[in-house]
PDB file of N, CA, C and O in Angstrom:
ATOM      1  N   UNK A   1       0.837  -1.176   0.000  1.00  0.00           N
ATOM      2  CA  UNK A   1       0.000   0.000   0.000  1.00  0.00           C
ATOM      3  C   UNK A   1       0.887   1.245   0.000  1.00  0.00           C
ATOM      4  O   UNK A   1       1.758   1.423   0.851  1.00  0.00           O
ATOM      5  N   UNK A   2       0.718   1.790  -0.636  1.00  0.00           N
ATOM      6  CA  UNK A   2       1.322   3.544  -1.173  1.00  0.00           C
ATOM      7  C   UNK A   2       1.235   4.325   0.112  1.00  0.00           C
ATOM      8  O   UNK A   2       2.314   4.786   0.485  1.00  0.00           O
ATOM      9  N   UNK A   3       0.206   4.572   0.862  1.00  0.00           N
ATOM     10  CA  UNK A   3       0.040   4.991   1.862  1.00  0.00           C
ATOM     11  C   UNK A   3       0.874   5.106   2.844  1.00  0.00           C
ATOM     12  O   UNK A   3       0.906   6.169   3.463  1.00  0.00           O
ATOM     13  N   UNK A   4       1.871   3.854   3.253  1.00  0.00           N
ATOM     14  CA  UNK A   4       2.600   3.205   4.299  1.00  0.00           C
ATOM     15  C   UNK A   4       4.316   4.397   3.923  1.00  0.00           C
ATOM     16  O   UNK A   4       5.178   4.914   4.633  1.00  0.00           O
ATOM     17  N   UNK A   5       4.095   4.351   2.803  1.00  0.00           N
ATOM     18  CA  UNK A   5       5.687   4.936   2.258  1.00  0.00           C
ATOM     19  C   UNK A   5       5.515   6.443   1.974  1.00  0.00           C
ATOM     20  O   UNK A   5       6.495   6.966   1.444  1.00  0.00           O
ATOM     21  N   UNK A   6       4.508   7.203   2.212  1.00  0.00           N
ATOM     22  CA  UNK A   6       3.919   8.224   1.865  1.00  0.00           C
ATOM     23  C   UNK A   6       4.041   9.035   3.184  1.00  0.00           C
ATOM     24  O   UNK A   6       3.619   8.476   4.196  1.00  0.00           O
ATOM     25  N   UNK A   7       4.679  10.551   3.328  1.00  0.00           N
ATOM     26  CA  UNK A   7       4.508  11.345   4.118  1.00  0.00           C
ATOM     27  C   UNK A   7       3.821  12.645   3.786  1.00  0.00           C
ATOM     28  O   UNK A   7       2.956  13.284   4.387  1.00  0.00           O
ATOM     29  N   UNK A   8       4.364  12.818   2.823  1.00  0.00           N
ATOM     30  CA  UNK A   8       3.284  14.176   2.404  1.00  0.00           C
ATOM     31  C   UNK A   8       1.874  14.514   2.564  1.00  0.00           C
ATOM     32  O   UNK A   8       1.046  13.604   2.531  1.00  0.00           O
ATOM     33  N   UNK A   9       1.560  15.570   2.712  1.00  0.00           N
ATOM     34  CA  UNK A   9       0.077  15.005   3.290  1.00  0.00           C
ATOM     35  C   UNK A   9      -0.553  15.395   1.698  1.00  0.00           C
ATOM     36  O   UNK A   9      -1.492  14.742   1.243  1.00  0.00           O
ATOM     37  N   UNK A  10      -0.134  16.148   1.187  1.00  0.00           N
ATOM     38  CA  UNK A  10      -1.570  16.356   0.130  1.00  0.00           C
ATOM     39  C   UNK A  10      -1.072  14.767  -0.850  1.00  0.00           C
ATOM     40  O   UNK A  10      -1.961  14.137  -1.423  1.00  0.00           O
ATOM     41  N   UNK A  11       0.014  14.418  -0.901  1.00  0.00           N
ATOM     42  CA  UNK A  11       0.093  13.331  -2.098  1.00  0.00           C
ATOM     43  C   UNK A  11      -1.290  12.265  -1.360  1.00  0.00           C
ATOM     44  O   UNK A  11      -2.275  11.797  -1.932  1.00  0.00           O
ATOM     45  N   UNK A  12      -0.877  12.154   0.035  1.00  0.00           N
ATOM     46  CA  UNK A  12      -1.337  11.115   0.910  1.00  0.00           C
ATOM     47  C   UNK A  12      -3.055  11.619   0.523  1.00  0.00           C
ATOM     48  O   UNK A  12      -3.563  10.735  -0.167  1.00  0.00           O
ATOM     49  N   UNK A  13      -3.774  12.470   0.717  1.00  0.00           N
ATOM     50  CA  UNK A  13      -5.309  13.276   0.300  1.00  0.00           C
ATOM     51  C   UNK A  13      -5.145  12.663  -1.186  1.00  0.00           C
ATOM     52  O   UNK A  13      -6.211  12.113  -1.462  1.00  0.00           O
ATOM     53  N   UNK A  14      -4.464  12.576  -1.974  1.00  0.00           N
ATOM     54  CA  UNK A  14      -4.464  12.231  -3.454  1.00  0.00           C
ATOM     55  C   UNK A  14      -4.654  11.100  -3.629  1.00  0.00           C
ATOM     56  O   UNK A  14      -5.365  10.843  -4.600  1.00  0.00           O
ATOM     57  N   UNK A  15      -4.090   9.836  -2.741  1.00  0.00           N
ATOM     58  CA  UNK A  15      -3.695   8.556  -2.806  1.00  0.00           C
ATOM     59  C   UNK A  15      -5.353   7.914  -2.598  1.00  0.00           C
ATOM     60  O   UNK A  15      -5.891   7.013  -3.242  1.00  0.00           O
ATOM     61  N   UNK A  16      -5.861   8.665  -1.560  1.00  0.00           N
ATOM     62  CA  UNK A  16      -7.280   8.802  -0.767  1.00  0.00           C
ATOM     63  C   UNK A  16      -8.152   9.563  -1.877  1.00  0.00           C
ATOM     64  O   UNK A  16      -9.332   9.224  -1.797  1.00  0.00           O
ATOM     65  N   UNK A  17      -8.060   9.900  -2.243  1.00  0.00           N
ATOM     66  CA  UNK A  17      -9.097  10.742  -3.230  1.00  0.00           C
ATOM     67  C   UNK A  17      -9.062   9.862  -4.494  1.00  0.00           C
ATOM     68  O   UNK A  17     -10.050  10.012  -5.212  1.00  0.00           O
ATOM     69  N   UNK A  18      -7.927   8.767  -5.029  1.00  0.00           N
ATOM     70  CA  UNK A  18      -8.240   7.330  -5.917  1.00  0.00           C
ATOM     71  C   UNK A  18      -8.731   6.814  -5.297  1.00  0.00           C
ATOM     72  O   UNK A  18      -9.895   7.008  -5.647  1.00  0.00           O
ATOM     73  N   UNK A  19      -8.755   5.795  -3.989  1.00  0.00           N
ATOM     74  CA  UNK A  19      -9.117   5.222  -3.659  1.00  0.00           C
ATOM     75  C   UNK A  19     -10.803   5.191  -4.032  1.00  0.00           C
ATOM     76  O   UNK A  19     -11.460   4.325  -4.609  1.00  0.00           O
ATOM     77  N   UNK A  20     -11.240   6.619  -3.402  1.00  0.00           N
ATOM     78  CA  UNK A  20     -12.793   6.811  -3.304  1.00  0.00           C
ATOM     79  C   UNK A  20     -13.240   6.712  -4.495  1.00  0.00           C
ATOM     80  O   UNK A  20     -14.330   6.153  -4.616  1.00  0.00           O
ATOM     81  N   UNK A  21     -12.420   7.309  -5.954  1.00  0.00           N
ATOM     82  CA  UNK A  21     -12.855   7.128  -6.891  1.00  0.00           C
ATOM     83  C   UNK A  21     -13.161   5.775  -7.767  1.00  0.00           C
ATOM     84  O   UNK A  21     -14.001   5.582  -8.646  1.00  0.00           O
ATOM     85  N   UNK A  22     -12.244   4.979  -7.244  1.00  0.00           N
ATOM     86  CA  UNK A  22     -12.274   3.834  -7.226  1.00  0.00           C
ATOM     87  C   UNK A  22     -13.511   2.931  -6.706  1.00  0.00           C
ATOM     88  O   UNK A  22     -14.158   2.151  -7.404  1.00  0.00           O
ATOM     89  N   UNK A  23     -13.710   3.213  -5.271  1.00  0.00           N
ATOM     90  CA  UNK A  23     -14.799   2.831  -4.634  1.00  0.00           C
ATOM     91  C   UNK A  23     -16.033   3.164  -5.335  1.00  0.00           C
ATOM     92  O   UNK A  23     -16.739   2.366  -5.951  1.00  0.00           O
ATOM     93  N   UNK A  24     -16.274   4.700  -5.151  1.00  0.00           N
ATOM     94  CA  UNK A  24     -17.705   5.157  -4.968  1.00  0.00           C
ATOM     95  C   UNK A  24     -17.418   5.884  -6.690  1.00  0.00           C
ATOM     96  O   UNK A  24     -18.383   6.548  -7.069  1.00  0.00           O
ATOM     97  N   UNK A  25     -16.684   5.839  -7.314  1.00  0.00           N
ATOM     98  CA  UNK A  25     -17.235   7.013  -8.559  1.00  0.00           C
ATOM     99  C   UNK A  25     -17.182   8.326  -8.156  1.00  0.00           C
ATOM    100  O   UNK A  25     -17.842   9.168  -8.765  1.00  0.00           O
ATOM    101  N   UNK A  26     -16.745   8.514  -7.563  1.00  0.00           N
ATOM    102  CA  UNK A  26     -17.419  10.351  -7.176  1.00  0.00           C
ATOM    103  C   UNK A  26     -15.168  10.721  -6.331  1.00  0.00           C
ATOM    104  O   UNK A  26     -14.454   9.986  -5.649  1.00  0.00           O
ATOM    105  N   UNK A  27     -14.879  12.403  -7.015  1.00  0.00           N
ATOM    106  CA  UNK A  27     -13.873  12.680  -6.108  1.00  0.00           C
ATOM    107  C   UNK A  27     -14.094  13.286  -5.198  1.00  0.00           C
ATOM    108  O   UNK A  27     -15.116  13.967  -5.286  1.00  0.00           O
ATOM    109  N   UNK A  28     -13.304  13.378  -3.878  1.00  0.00           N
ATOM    110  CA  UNK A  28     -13.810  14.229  -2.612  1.00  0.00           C
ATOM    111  C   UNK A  28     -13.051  15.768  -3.096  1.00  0.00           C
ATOM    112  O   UNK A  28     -13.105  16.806  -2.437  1.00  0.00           O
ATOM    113  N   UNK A  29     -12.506  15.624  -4.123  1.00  0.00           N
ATOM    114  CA  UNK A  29     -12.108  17.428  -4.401  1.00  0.00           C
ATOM    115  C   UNK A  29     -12.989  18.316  -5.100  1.00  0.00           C
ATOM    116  O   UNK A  29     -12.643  19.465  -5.374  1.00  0.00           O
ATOM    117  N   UNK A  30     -14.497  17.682  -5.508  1.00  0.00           N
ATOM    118  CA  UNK A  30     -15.341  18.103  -6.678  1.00  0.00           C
ATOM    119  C   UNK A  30     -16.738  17.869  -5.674  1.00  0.00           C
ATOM    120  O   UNK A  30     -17.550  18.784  -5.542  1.00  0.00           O
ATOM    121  N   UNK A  31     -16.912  16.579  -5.006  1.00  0.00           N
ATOM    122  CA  UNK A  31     -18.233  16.906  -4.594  1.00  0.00           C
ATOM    123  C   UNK A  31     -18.578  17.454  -2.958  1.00  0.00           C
ATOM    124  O   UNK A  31     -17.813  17.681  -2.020  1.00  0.00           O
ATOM    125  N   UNK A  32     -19.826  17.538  -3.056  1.00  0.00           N
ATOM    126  CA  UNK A  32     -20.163  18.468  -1.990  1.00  0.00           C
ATOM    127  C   UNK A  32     -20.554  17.558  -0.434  1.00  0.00           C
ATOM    128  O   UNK A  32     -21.154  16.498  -0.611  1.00  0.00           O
ATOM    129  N   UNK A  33     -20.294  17.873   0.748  1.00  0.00           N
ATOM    130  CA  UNK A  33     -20.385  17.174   1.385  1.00  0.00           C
ATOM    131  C   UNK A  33     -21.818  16.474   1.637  1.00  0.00           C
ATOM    132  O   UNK A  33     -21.909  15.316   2.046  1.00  0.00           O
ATOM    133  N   UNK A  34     -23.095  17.424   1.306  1.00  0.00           N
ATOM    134  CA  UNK A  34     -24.117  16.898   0.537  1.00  0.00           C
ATOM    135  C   UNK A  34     -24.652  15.434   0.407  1.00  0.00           C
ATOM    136  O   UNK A  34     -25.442  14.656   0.942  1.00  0.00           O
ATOM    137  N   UNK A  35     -23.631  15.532  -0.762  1.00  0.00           N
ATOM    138  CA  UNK A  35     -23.753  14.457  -1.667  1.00  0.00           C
ATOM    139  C   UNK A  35     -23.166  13.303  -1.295  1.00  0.00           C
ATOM    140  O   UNK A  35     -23.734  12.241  -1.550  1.00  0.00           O
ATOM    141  N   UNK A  36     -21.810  13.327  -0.565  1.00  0.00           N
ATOM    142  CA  UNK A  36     -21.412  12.697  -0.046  1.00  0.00           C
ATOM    143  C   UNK A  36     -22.070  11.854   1.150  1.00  0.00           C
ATOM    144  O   UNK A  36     -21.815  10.673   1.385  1.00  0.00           O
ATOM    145  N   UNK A  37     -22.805  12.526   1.740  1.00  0.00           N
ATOM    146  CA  UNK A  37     -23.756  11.803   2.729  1.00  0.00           C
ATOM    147  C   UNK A  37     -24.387  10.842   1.908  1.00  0.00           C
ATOM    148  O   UNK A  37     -24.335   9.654   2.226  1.00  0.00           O
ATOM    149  N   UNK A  38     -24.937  11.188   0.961  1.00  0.00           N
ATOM    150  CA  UNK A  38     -25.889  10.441  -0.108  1.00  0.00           C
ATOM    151  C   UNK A  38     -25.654   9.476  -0.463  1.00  0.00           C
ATOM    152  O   UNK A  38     -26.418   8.538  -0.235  1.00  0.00           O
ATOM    153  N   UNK A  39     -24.625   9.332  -1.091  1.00  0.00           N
ATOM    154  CA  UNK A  39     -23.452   8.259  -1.435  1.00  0.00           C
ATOM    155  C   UNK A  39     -23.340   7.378  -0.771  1.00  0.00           C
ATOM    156  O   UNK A  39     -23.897   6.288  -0.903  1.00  0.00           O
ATOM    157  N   UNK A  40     -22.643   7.688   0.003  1.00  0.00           N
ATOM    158  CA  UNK A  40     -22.228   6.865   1.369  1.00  0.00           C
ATOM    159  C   UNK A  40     -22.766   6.429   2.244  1.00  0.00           C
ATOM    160  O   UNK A  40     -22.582   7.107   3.255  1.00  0.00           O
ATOM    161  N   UNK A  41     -23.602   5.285   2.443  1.00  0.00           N
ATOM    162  CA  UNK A  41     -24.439   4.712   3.513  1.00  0.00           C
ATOM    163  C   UNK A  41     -23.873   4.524   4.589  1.00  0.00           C
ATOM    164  O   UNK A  41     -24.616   4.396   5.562  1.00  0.00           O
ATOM    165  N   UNK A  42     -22.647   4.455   4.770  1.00  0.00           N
ATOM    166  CA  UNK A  42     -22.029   3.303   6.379  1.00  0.00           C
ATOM    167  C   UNK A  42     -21.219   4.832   6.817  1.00  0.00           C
ATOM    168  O   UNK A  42     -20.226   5.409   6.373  1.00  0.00           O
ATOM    169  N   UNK A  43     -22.490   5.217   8.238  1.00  0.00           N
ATOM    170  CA  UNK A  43     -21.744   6.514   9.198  1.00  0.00           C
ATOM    171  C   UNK A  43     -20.886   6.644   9.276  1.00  0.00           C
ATOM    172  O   UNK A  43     -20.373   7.687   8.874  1.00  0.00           O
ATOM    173  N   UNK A  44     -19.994   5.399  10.001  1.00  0.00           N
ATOM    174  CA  UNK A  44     -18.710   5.719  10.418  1.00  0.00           C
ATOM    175  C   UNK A  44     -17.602   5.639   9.549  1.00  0.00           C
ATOM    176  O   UNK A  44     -16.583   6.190   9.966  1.00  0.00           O
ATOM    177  N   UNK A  45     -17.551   5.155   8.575  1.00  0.00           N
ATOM    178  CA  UNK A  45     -16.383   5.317   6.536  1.00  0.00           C
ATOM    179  C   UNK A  45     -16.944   7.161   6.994  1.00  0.00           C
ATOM    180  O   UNK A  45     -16.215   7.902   7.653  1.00  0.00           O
ATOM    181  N   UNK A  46     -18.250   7.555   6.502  1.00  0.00           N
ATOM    182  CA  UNK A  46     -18.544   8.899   6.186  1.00  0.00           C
ATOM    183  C   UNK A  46     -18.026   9.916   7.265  1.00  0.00           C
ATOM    184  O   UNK A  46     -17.679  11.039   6.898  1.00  0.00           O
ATOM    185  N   UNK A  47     -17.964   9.546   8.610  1.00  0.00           N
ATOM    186  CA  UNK A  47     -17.876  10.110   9.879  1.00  0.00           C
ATOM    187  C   UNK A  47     -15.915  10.460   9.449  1.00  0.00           C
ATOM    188  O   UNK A  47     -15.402  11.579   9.455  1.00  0.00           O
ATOM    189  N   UNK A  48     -15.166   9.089   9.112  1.00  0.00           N
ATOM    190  CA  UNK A  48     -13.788   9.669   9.136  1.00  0.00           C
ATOM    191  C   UNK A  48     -13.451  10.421   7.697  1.00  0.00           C
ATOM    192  O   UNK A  48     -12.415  11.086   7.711  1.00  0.00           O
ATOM    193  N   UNK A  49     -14.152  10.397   6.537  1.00  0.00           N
ATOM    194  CA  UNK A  49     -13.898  11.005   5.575  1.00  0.00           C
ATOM    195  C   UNK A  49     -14.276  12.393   5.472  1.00  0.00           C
ATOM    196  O   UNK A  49     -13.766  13.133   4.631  1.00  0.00           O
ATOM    197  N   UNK A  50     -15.199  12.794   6.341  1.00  0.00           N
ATOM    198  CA  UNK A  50     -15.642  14.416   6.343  1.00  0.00           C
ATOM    199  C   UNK A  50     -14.515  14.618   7.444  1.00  0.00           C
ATOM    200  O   UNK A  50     -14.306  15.824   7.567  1.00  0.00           O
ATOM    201  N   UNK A  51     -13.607  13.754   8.401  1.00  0.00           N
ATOM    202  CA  UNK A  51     -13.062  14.119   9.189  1.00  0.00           C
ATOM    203  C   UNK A  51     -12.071  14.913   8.420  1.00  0.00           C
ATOM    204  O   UNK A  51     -11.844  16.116   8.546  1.00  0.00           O
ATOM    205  N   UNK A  52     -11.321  13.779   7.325  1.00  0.00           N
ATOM    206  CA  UNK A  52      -9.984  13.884   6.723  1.00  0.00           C
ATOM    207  C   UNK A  52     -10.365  15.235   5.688  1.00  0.00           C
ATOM    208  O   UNK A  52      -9.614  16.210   5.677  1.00  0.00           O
ATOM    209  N   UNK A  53     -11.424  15.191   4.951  1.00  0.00           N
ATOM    210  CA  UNK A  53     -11.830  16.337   4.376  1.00  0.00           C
ATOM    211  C   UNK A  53     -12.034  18.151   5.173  1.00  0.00           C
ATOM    212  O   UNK A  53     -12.218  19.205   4.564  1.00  0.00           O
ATOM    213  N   UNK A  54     -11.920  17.946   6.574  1.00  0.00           N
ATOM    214  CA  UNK A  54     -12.049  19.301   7.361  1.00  0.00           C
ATOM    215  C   UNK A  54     -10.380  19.432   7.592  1.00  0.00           C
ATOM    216  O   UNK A  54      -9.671  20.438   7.627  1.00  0.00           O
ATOM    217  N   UNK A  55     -10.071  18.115   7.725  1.00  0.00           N
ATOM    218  CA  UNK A  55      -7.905  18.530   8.315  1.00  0.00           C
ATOM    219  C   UNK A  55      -8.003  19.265   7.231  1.00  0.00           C
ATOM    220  O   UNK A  55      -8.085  20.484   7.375  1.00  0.00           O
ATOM    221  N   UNK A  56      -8.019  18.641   5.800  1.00  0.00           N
ATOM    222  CA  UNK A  56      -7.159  18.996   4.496  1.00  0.00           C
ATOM    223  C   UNK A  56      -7.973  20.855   4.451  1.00  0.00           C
ATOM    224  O   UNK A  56      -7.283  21.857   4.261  1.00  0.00           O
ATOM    225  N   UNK A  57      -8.810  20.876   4.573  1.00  0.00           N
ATOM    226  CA  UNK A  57      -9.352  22.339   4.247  1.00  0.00           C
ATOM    227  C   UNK A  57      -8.928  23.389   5.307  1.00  0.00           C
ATOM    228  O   UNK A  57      -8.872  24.602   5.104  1.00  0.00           O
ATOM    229  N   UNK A  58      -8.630  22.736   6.493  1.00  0.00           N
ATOM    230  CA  UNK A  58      -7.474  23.678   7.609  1.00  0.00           C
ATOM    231  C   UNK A  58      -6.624  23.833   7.697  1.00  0.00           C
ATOM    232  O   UNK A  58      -6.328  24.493   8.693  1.00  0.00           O
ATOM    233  N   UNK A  59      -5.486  23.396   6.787  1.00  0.00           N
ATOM    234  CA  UNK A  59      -4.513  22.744   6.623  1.00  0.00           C
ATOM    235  C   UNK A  59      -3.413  24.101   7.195  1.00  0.00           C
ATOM    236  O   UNK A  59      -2.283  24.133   7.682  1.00  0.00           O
ATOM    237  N   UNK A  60      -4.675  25.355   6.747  1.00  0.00           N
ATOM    238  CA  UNK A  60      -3.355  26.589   7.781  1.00  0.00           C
ATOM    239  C   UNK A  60      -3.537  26.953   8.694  1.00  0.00           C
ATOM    240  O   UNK A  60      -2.934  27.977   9.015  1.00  0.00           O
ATOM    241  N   UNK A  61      -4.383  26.393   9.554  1.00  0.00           N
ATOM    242  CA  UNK A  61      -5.011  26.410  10.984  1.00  0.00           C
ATOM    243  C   UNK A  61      -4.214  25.282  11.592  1.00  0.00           C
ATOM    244  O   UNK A  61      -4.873  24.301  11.939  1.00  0.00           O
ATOM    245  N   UNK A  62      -2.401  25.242  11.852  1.00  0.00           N
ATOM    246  CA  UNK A  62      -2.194  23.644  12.633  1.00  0.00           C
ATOM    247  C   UNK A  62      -3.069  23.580  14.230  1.00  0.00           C
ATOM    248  O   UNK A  62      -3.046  22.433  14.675  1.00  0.00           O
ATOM    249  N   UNK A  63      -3.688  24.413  14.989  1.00  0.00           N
ATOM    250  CA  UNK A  63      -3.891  24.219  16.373  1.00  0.00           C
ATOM    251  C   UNK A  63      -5.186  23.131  16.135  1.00  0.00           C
ATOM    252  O   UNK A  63      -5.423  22.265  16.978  1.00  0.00           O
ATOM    253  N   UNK A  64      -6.276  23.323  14.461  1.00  0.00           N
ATOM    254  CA  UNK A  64      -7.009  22.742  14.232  1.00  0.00           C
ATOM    255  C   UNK A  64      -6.731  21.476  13.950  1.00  0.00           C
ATOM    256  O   UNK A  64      -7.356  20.530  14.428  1.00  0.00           O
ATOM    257  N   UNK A  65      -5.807  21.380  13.182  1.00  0.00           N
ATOM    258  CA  UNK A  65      -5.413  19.584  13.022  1.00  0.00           C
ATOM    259  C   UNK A  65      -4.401  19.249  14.095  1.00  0.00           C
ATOM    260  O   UNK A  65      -3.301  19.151  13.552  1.00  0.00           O
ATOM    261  N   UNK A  66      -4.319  19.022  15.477  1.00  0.00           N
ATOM    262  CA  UNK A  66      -3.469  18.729  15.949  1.00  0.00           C
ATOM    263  C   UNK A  66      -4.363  17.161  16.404  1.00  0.00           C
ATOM    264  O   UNK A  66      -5.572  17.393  16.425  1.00  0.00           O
ATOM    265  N   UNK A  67      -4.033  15.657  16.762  1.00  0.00           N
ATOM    266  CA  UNK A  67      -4.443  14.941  17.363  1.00  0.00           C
ATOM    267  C   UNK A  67      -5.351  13.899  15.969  1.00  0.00           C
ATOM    268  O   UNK A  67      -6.107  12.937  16.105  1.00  0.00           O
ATOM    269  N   UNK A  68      -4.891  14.565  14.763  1.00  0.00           N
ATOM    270  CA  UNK A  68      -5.465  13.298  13.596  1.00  0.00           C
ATOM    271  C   UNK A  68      -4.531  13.027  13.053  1.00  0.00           C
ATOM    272  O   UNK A  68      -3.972  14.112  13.213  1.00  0.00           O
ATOM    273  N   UNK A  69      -3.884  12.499  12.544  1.00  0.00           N
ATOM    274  CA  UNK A  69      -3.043  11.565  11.887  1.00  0.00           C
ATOM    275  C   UNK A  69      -3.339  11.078  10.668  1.00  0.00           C
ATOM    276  O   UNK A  69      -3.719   9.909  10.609  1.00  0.00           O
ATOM    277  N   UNK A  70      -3.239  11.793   9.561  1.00  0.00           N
ATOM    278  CA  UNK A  70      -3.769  11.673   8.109  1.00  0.00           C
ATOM    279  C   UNK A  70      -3.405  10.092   7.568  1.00  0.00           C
ATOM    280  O   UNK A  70      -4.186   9.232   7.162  1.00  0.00           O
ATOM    281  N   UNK A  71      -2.522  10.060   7.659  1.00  0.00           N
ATOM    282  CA  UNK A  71      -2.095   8.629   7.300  1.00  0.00           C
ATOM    283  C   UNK A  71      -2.833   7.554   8.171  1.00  0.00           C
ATOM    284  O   UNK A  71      -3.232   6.544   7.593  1.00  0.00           O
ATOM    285  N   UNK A  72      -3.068   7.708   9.655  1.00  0.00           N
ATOM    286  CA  UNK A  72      -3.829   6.602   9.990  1.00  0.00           C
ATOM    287  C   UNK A  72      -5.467   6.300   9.835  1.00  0.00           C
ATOM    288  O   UNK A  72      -6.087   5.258  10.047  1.00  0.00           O
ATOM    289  N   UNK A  73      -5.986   7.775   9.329  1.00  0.00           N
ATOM    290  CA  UNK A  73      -7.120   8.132   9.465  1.00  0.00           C
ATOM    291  C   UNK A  73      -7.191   7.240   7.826  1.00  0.00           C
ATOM    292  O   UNK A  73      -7.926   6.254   7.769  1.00  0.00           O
ATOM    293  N   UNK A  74      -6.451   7.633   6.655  1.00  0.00           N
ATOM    294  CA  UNK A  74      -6.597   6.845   5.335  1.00  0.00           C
ATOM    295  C   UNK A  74      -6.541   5.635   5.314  1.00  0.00           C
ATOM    296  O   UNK A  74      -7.206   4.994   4.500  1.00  0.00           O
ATOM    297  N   UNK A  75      -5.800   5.102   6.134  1.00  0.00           N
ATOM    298  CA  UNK A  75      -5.686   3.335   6.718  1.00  0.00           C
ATOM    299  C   UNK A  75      -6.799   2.700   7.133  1.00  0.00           C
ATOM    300  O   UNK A  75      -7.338   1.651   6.780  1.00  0.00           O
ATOM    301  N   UNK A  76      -7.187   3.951   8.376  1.00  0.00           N
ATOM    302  CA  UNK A  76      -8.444   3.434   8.360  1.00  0.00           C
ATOM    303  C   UNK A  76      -9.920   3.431   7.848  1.00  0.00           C
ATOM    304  O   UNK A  76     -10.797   2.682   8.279  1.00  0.00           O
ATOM    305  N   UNK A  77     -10.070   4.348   6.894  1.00  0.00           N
ATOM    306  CA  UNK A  77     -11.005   4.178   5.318  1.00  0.00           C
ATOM    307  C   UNK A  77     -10.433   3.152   4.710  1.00  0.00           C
ATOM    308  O   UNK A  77     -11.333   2.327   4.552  1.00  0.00           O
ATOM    309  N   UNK A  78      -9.288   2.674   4.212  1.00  0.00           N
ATOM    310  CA  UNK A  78      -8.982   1.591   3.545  1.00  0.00           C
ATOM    311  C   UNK A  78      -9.687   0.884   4.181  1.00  0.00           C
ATOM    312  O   UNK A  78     -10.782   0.648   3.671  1.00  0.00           O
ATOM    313  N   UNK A  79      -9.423   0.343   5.343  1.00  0.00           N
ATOM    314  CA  UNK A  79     -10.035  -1.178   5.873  1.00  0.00           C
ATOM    315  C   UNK A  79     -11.504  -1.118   6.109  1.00  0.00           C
ATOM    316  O   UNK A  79     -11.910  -1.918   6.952  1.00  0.00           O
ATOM    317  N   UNK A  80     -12.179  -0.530   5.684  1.00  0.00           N
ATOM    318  CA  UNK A  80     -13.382  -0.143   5.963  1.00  0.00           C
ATOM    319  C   UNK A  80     -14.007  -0.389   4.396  1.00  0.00           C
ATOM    320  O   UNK A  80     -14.877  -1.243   4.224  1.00  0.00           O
ATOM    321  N   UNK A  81     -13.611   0.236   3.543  1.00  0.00           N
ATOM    322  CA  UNK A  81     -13.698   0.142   2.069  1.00  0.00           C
ATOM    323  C   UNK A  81     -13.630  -1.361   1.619  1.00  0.00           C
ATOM    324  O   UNK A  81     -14.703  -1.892   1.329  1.00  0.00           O
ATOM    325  N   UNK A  82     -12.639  -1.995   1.545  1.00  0.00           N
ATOM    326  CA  UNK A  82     -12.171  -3.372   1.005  1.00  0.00           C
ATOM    327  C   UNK A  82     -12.983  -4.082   1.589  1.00  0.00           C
ATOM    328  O   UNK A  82     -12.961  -5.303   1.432  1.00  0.00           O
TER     329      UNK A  82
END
């Protein structure tokens, strides 16, 4: 998994943003969180992906992302997905 060797965070949001496209058809850089509810039946996949989607949009607020862990948070959508 790409993920594991990956530090960057936006490549790592990129790696995650195939994935979904992969999954669901739809990218998290284009649709609306909306829709995304819609999409997505199972709370808790949706619960950490609006999570990872609020880090990435704070991304210049660090006091806001302190205590998530992008990489473990994508690990854990992977295992949730498959």
């Amino acid at each position: 998994m790409k993920v594991k060797k990956e530090d960057d965070e936006k490549e790592l949001f990129k790696l995650l943003n195939e994935m979904i496209k992969y999954s669901f058809g739809i990218s998290l850089k284009a649709v609306s969180r909306e829709k995304l509810k819609n999409i997505i039946d199972e709370k808790e996949l949706l619960k950490v992906l609006l999570q990872v989607m609020d880090y990435m949009e704070n991304m210049k607020g660090i006091q806001d992302r302190e205590g998530l862990s992008l990489k473990d948070k994508i690990k854990e959508i992977y295992q949730k997905i498959r």
